[in-house]
N, C-alpha and C positions, 0 to 999 in steps of 0.2 A: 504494500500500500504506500502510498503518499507519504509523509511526515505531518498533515492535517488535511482533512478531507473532510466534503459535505455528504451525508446518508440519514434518507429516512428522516428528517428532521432532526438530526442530531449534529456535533462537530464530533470527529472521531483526529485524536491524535496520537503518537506514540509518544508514551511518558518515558521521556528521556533521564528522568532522574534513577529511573529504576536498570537501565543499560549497563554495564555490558551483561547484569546476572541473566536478567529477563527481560523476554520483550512483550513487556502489558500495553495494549490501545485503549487509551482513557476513550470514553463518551459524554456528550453534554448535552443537555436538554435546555441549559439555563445560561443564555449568556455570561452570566456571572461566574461560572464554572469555570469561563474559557477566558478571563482575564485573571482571575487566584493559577490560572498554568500559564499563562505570559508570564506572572510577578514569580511566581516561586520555580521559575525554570524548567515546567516538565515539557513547555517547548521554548526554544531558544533559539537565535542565530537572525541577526536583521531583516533576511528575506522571511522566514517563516513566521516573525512575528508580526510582521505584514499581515501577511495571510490569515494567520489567526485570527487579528483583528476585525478582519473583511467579513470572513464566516461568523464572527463573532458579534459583527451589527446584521449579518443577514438573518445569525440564530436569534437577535433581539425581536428585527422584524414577522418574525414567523411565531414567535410567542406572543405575540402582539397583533394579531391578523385580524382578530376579530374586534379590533375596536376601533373608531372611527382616525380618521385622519388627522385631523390635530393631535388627537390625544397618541396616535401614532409614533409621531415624528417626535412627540415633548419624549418619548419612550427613549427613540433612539437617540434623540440628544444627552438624554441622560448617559447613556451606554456608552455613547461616543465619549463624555465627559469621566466617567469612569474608567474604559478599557484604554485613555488616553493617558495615565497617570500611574500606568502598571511600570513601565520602563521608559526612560526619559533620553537615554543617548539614542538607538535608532532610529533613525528619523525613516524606514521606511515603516512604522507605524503610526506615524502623526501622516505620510502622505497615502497609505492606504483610509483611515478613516476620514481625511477631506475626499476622497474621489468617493466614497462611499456615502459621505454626505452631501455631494454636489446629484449623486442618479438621485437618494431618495428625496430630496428637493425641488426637483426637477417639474418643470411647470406642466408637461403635456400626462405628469403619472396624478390622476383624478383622485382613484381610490383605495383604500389599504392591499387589495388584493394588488394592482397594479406595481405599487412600491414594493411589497413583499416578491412579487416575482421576479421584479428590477434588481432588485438587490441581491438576490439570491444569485441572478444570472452574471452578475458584475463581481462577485465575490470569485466565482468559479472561473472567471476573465481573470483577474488577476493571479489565481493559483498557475492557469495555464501556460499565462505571458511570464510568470516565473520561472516555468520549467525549460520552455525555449530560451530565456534571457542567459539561464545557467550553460543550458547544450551549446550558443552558440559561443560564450564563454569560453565554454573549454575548448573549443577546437581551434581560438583565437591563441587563446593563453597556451595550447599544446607546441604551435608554431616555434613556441622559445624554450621548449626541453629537448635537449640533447640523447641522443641514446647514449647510457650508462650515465646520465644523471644523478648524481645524487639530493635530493629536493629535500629543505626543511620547510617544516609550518608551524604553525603556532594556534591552537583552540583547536575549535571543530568545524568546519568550512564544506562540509559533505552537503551528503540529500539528509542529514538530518538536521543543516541551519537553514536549509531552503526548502522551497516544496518539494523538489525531488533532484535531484543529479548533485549538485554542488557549485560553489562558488571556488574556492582555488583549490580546495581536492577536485571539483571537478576538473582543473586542470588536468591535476595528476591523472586522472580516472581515463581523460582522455588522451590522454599521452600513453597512457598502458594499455586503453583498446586499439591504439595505432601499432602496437607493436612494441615499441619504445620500452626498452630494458631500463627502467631507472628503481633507485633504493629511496625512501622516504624517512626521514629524522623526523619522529612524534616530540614534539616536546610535549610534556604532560599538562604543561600549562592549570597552574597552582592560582588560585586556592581550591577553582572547583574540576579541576581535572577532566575537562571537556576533553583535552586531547590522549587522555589516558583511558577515559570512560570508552568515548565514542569515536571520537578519528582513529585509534587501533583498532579498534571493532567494525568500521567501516571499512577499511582494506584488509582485513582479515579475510571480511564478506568476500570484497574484490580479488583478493589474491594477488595484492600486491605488496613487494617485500618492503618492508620497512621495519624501524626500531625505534621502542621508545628509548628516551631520555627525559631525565628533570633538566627543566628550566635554566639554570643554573651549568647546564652544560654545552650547551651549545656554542660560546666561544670556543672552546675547548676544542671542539671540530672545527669548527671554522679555522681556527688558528692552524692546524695541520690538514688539510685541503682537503678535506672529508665533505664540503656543503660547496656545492658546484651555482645554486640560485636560492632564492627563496621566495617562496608565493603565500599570501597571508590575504585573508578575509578584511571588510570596513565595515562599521558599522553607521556611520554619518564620515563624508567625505567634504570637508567644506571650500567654498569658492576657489583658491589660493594651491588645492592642491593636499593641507593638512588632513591629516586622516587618524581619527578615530578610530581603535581596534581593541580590542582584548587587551586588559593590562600583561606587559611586556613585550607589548610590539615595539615601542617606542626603544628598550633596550638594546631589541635582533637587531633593528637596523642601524643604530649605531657602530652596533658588532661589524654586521655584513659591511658598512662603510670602511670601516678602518681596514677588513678584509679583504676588498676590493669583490665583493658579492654582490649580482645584482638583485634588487630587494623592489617587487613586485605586489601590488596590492589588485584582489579580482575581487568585483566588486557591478553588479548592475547600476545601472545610473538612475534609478529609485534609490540610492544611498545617497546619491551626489544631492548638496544642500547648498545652492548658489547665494542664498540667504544668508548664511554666515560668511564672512569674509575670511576669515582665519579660525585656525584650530582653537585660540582661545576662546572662543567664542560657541564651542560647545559643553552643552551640560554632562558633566562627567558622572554618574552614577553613584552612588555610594553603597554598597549589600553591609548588612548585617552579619560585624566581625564575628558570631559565630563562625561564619563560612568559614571565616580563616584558623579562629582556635581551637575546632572541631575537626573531624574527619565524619564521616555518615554518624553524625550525633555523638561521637566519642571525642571526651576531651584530649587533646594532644597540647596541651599547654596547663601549667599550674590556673588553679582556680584566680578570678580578679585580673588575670593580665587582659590589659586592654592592647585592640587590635584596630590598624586600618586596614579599608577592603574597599579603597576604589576598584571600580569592576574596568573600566577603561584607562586607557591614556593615549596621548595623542600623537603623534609620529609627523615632524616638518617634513613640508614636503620635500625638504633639500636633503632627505635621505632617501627617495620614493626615487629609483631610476622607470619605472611607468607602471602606469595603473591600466588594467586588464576588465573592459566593459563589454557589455553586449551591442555599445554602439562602435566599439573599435577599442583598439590601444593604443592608451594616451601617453604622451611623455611632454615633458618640460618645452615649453610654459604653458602650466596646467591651468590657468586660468583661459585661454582658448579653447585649449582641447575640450577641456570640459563643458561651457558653454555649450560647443557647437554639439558636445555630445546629447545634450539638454532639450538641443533644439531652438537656442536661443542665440539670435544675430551676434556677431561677434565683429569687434569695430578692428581688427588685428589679422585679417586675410592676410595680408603680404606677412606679414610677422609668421604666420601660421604656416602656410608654404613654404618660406624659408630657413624657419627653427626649429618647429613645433615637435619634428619626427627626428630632429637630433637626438640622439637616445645618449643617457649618459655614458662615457667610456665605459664603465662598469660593467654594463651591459652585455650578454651573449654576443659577440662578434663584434663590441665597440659602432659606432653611426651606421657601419654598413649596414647592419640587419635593420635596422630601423626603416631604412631605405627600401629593402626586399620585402619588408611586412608592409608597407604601403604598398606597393605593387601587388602582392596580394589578398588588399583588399579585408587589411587586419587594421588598417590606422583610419576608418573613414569618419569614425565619432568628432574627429577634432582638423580635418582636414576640408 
């Protein structure tokens, strides 16, 4: 199945917190269900908490079918008001539930049945456009893996942060159905061990070789030539190019800089927030230092020690050699690229032509490849 999917009136998702033991599919009858598994992460990952949200105003409207139109909408306002407050860094949850509130708004839907079947139909649009945005993803992002690769990541970036395929393991995923012999560095990615839990467990499935590691280790590799690239998830990508990721991205790529690794973020352009002008300018999360003094409920720290547990940080884009969308691969100067990825005019055509696809030396084959990825029609987001 999917990683959340509409049936029967219900939202059906796979509870992620219970992975790698068991794999239990939560069900919801009650919108309210489907935002306490956005907050407490039994789904996770920017794209899919999209998604959840979309089913999650379409599961509002459908508990709500039989009552008149205003008192409808006051419904889903509320829900959109609540499901909006579950998770505050990705921002493809605040733009799933405006597109979800611009259908049921919508001046030509009369009656609640009308709205209930609009929205339903626009929830299942967005899970779809998910699932293509990831496929075309990866075969963008596969373009820049070498055979015998060695590829690190950071979190869980599979089909269980997106509605199905993945966002940079879908790279990987696609580089390994082309043939492509490459090995994958898990970093476990602490305090919740998304890449320990589920990005092992995802290629496991796949059968593709990789090794965990703690956090903590991957200079370590890097520093003896063991991490040949690395491709990492966004979760809000703002104006300028900074990006939002899983706490400890912002350190790889410091690493992968001084390493001389190129350091890729895949990432659909439902992440990119043209709105923020820079990475300070996103709200960083805060979870509850249990996460961190805890392991699955068991203390790992003396009683009374207190703990931080930002869940993100931020990554300048002056360590980002290109970012990996479904509208193409961007590189420096991300403020073009990204725009035109957006779909919005961009006052820097000659600028764009001339620079935009300069890929930093870093980069798999230094400017040349950047060259050959626009020729085939892997750079057109920003060109």
């Amino acid at each position: 199945m999917r990683t959340v999917e509409w049936q029967d009136g219900k939202v059906k998702m796979i509870d992620q917190l219970r992975l790698p033991s068991e794999l239990v599919i939560l069900e919801y009858a009650d919108w309210r269900g489907v935002a306490d598994a956005i907050k407490t992460m039994k789904i996770r990952g920017a794209p899919a908490i999209g998604a959840a949200a979309a089913f999650g105003i379409a599961l509002a409207a459908w508990q709500n079918r039989d009552k008149g139109r205003p008192q409808l909408l006051a419904e889903l306002a509320h829900a959109a008001d609540s499901l909006a407050q579950t998770r505050p860094t990705a921002v493809n949850l605040f733009w799933a539930l405006q597109r979800m509130n611009r259908v049921a708004n919508a001046a030509g839907l009369k009656t609640p049945e009308a709205i209930v079947n609009a929205l339903l139909a626009e929830a299942q649009h967005i899970a779809d456009e998910d699932v293509a945005a990831c496929k075309r993803m990866g075969r963008l992002g596969a373009a820049l893996v070498r055979d015998g690769d060695n590829i690190l990541t950071h979190c869980n970036t599979g089909a269980l942060a997106v509605v199905d395929y993945g966002t940079a393991l879908g790279v990987v995923r696609a580089a390994h159905e082309q043939g492509k012999r490459i090995h994958v560095w898990v970093d476990e990615t602490r305090p919740y061990l998304q890449g320990a839990r589920l990005t092992a467990w995802e290629l496991q499935q796949a059968g593709i070789p990789h090794t965990l590691i703690t956090d903590n280790m991957a200079g370590h590799f890097m520093s003896r030539g063991k991490v040949d690239i690395v491709f990492l998830g966004a979760d809000r990508i703002a104006a300028n190019g900074d990006v939002a990721n899983k706490i400890g991205t912002y350190s790889l790529a410091v690493l992968a800089r001084e390493n001389g690794i190129p350091f890729y973020s895949v990432a659909p352009t439902t992440t990119i927030d043209l709105d923020i002008a820079n990475g300070s300018e996103i709200p960083i999360e805060e979870r509850d230092s249990n996460e961190v003094t805890h392991l699955r409920e068991v203390p790992i720290t003396a009683a009374g020690v207190q703990a931080a547990h930002p869940a993100f940080d931020v990554t300048p884009h002056r360590y980002i050699t290109g970012i990996v969308t479904d509208a193409g691969i961007i590189y420096p100067p991300f403020e073009v690229g990204l725009k035109r990825a957006k779909g919005e005019p961009s006052t820097s055509v000659r600028e764009c032509v001339e620079r935009c696809w300069q890929a930093d030396e870093t980069s798999h084959g230094g400017a040349g490849s950047a060259s050959t990825a626009a020729e085939n029609d892997t750079t057109k987001g920003a060109a």
